[in-house]
N, C-alpha and C positions, 0 to 999 in steps of 0.2 A: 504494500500500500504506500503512495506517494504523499508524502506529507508536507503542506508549504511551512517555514519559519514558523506562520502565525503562529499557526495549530502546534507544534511543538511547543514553542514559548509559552502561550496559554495553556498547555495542557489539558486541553480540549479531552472528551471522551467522544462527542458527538458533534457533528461541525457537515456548513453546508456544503453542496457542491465545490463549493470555491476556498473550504478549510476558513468559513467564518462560523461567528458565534450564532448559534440557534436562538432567534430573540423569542420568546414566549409568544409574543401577539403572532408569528408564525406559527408556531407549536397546537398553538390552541386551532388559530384555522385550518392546518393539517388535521389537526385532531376531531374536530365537528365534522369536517368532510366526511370522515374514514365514518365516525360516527352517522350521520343521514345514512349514507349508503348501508350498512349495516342492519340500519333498523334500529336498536336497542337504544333504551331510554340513555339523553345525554348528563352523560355526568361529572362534575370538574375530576382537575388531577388531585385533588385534597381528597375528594371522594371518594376515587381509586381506591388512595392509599387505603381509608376508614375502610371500606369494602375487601380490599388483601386481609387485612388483619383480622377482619371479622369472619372470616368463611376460612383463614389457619387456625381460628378459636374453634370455631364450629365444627373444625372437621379433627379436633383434637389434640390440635399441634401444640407443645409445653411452651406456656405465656415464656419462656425464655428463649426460644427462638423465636417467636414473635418481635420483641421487642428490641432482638439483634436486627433481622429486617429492618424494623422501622424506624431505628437509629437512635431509641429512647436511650437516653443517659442512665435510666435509672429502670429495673423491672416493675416497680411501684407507679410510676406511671404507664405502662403497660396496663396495668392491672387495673389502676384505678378509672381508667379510660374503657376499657374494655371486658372487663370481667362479668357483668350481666350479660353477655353473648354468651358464654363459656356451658354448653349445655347441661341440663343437672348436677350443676355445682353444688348444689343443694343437699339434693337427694344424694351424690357422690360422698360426700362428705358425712351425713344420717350415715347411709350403709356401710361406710366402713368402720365409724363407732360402732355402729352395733356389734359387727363381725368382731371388734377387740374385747369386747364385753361378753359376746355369748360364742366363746370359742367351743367347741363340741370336743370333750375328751377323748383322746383319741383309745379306740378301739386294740384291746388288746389281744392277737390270738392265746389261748392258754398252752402252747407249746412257748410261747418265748417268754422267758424272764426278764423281770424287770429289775433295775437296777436302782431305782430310784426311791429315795429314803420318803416314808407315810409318816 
């Protein structure tokens, strides 16, 4: 790939035909275009983002690679942003207290000895 100065110097990752800067108000009218044609409902790139994170919530991905994605300084905003998407968080959390609480002793066949002091 040929690279003019510019694009070097500014260390560009995306750059136009001509190794200039992608100014937004282009971005955005590339982006409604792709958008119309498409069909689906149009949505800013802020949105995007909220919608990435909310459907690696949804789909169960640990809130700490979430918030690597999305550049959060901290996983506590992560959380505090996005934690009511998080499906049966709820009920995840009941059902594993309960499981600590009512563990089922475990079954012993009468040929094995147990070792363990009553």
């Amino acid at each position: 790939m040929k690279c003019s100065p510019d694009f070097e110097e500014n260390n560009l990752v995306c750059c136009t035909s001509t190794y200039g800067v992608i100014r937004p108000t282009y971005l955005r009218t590339v982006s409604n275009r792709t958008i119309e044609k498409s069909g689906v409902k149009r949505i800013s790139f802020h949105g995007l983002r909220h919608t990435h994170a909310t459907l690696l919530l949804r789909a169960g991905i640990h809130p700490k690679v979430v918030q690597e994605r999305l550049g959060h300084r901290s996983i506590q905003t992560t959380l505090d942003t996005y934690s009511h998407v998080i499906p049966g968080i709820q009920e995840i959390a009941a059902t594993s207290i309960q499981a600590s609480l009512y563990v089922k002793k475990e079954i012993v066949p009468d040929n094995v000895v147990s070792i363990s002091k009553k």
